[in-house]
VEXROKOL-106794 format. One record per residue (C-alpha): residue number from 1; x, y, z. Coordinates in steps of 0.05 Angstrom, whole numbers. Example, Ala and Ser with C-alpha at 12.3 -4.5 7.8 and 13.67 -1.06 7.14 Angstrom:
VEXROKOL-106794
   num        u        v        w
     1      246      -90      156
     2      273      -21      143
***
This chain:
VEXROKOL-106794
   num        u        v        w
     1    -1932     1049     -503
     2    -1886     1110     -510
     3    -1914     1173     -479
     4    -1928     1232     -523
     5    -1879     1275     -488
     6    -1829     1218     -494
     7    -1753     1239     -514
     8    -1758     1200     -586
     9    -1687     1202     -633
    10    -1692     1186     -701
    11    -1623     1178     -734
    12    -1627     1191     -806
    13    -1685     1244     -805
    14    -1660     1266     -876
    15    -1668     1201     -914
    16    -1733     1175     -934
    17    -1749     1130     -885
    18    -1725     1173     -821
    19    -1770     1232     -858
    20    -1826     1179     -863
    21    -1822     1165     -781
    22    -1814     1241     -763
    23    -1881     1262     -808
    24    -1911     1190     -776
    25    -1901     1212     -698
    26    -1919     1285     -708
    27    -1983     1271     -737
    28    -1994     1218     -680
    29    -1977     1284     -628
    30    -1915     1266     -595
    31    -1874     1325     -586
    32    -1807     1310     -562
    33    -1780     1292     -623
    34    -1701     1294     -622
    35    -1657     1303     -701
    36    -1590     1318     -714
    37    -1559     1317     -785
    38    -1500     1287     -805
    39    -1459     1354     -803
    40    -1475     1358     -730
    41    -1476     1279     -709
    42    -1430     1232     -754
    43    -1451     1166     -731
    44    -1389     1130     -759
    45    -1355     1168     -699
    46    -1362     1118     -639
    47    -1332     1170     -585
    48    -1388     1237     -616
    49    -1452     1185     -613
    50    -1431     1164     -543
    51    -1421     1234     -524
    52    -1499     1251     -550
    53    -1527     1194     -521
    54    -1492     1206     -454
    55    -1521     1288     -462
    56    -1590     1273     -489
    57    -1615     1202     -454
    58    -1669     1191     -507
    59    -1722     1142     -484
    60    -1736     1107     -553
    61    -1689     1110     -615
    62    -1722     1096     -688
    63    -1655     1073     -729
    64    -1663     1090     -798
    65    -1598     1114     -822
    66    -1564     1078     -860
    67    -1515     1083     -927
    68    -1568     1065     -983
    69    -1563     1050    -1061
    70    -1589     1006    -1122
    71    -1555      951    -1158
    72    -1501      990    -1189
    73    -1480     1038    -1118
    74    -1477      968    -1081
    75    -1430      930    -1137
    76    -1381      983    -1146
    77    -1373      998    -1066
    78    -1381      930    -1027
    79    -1336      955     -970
    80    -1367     1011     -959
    81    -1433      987     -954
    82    -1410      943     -916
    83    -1367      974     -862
    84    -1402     1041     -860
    85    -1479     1013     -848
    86    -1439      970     -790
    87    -1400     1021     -751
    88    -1464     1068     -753
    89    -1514     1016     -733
    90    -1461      980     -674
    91    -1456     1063     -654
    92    -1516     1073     -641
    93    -1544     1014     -613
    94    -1485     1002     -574
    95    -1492     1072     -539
    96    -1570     1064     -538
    97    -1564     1002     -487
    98    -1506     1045     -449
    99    -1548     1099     -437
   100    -1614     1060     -414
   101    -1652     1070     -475
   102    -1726     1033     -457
   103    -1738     1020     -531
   104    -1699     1019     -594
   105    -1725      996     -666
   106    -1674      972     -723
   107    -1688      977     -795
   108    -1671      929     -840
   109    -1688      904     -907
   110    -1711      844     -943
   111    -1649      836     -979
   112    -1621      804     -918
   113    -1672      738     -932
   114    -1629      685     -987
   115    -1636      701    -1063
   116    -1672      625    -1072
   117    -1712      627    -1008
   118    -1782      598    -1010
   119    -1838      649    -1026
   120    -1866      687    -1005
   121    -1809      698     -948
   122    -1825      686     -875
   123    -1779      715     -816
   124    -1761      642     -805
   125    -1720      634     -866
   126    -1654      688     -843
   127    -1592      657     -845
   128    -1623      583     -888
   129    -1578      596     -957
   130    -1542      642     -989
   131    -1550      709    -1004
   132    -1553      757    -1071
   133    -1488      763    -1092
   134    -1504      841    -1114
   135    -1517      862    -1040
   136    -1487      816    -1005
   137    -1453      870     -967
   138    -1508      919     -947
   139    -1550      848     -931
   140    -1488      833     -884
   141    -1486      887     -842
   142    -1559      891     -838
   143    -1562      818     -807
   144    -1505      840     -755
   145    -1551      898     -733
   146    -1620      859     -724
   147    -1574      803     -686
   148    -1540      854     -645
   149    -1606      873     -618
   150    -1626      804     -611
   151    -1568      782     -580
   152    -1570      846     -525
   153    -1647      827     -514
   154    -1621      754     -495
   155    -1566      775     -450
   156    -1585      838     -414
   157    -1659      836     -424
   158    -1667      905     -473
   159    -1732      907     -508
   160    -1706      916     -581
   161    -1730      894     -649
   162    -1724      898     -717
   163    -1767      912     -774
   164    -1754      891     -849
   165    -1784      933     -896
   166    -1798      901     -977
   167    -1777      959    -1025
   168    -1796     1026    -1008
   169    -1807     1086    -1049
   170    -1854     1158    -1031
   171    -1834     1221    -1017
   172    -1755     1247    -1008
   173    -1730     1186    -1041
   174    -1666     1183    -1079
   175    -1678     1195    -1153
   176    -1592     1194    -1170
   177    -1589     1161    -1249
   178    -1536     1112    -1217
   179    -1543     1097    -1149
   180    -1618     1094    -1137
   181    -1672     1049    -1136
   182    -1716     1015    -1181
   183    -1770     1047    -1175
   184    -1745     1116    -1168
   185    -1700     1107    -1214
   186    -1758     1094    -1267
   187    -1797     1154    -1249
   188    -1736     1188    -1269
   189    -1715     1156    -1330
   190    -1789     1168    -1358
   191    -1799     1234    -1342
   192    -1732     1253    -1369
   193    -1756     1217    -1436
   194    -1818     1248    -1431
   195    -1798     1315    -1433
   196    -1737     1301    -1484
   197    -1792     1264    -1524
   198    -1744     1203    -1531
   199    -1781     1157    -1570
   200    -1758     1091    -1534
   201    -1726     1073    -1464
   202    -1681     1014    -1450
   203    -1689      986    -1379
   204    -1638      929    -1345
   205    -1646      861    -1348
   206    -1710      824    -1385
   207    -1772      846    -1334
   208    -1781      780    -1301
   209    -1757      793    -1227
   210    -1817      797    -1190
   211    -1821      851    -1135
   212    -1859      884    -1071
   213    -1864      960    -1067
   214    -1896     1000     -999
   215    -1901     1069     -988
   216    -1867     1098     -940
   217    -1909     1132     -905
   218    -1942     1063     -893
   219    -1875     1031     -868
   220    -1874     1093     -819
   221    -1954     1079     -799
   222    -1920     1004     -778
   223    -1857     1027     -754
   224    -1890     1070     -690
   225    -1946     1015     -687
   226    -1890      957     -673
   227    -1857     1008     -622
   228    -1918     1001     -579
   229    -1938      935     -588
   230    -1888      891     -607
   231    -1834      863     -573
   232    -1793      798     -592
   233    -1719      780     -612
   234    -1747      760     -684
   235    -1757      805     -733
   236    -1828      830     -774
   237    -1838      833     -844
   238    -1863      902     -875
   239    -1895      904     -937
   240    -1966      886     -968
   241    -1960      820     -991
   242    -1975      836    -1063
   243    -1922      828    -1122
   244    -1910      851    -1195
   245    -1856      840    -1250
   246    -1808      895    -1259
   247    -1832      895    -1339
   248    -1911      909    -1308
   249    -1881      964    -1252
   250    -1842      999    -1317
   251    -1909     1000    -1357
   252    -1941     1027    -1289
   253    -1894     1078    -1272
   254    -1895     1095    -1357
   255    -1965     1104    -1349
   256    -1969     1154    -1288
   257    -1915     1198    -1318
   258    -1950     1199    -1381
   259    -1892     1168    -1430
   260    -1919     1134    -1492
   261    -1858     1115    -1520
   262    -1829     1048    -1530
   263    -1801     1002    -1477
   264    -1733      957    -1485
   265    -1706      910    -1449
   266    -1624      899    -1438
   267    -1613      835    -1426
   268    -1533      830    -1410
   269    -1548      874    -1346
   270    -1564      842    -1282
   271    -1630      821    -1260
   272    -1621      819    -1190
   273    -1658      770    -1137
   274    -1711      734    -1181
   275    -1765      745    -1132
   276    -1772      776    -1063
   277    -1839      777    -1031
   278    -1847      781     -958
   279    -1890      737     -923
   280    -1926      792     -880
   281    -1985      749     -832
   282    -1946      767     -771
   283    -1958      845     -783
   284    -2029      822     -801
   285    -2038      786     -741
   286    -2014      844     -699
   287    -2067      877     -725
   288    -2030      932     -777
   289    -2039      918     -859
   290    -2020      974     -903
   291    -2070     1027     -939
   292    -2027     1058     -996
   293    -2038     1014    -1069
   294    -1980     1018    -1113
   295    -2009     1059    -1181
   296    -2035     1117    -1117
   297    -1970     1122    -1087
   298    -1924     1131    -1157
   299    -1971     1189    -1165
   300    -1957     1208    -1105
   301    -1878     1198    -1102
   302    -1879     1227    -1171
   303    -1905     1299    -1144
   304    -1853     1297    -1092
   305    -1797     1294    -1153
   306    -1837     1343    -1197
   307    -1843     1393    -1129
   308    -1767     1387    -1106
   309    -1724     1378    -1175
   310    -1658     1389    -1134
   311    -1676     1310    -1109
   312    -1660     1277    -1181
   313    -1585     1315    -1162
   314    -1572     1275    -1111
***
């Protein structure tokens, strides 16, 4: 169990995952919470990580940084998905075990499972077939991080593990028109319409690809819950078990911003993955399940975008 006055870093305190885990251990009380932004810790740079690891000796390190995007971000810049989530991950876990960190926590995503693996996905299946072509990369370096950790647990006896969260969404997401999310991108793309009074919207693909959305703030909830009781060199599914097609999240999101207009469906863009549902029973049966259901946390998510515009710039 980490003690509430415990030296805690979490890399990428910005994004909305590291945001997530700061709002998570504050409102638990710990109190020695340690940030730095990009501008004053670049974790591509191997010798300036070491150097702040060496100074500040954190206990337990929550890695959530990471170079994010949809569909489109990860086609058009497979190398640097690829090369920039690796050097920043190997960084800092690499410097974490160096400096005697007791605890460190890797997050993934479920985009590392195989694009035909049986559903719903358990843990068991990493590495079985082939991945989705469309982020191959991102799923690449992802994999290397989770193993790293594995493979320092097996050799020098760390306690580090990994976490793979389904799709996230919530509050200080990523609402850019080309390199975010699905489901940001929707609440977007309809309230855009909405206010233009557009009378239709055409969304990618046909609306059959089935998918698994948690709220961040839950993923956090779990995130400090496996740090004190979990340990193990294979990795735990995060999400809530429950799926949807993306044509019945469009009509969802549609109906929480309020658009009435018509819906259309491109089918010469990509689909992606044609399902991806986590088997979660080994969160369950560490006793953690998520509280957040999907219609309450668009509304939710939506506020955030409606209270800080300056995030659909980004």
């Amino acid at each position: 169990m980490m003690e509430k006055d415990a030296k805690i870093y979490v890399a990428g305190h910005k994004g909305m995952v590291g945001s997530a885990i700061v709002r998570e251990l504050n409102r638990q009380g710990y109190n020695n919470i340690i940030v730095r932004t990009h501008k004053e810790l670049d974790l591509m740079r191997q010798d300036d990580v070491e150097e702040f690891f060496a100074k500040e000796k954190p206990e337990y390190v929550f890695l959530a940084a990471a170079k994010v995007g949809g569909i489109v971000a990860n086609e058009s810049a497979l190398a640097d998905f690829m090369y920039d989530n690796m050097m920043l991950e190997m960084n800092v876990i690499h410097s974490a075990w160096k400096n005697g960190c007791k605890k460190l926590e890797f997050l993934g995503s479920s985009c590392i499972y195989p694009r035909m693996a049986p559903q719903p996905m358990t843990e068991g299946c990493l590495l079985t077939s082939e991945l989705e072509k469309t982020n191959e990369a991102y799923a690449l370096a992802k994999i290397s991080g989770l193993k790293y950790c594995e493979f320092l647990n097996r050799q020098y006896g760390t306690d580090y593990i990994s976490v793979m969260p389904t799709n996230l969404y919530g509050p200080n997401d990523n609402y850019h028109p080309e390199h975010s999310h699905v489901l940001p991108a929707l609440i977007r793309r309809f309230h855009e319409a909405k206010v233009a009074g557009v009378e239709s919207v055409t969304c990618w693909g046909d609306g059959s690809p089935l998918r698994e959305f948690l709220y961040v703030d839950d993923l956090a909830n779990l995130c400090v819950f496996l740090m004190n009781n979990y340990s193990g060199n294979e990795t735990v599914n995060a999400g809530t078990g429950k799926e949807l097609t993306i044509k019945e999240l469009t009509e969802l999101v549609a109906k929480v911003i309020g658009y009435t207009g018509k819906i259309e469906w491109d089918p010469s863009r990509p689909n992606g993955t044609p399902r991806k549902l986590l088997d979660v029973s080994k969160a369950k049966e560490l006793g953690w399940t998520y509280t957040t259901e999907l219609e309450d946390g668009i509304k939710l998510a939506y506020e955030d975008f409606l209270n800080n515009p300056m995030r659909a710039e980004r």
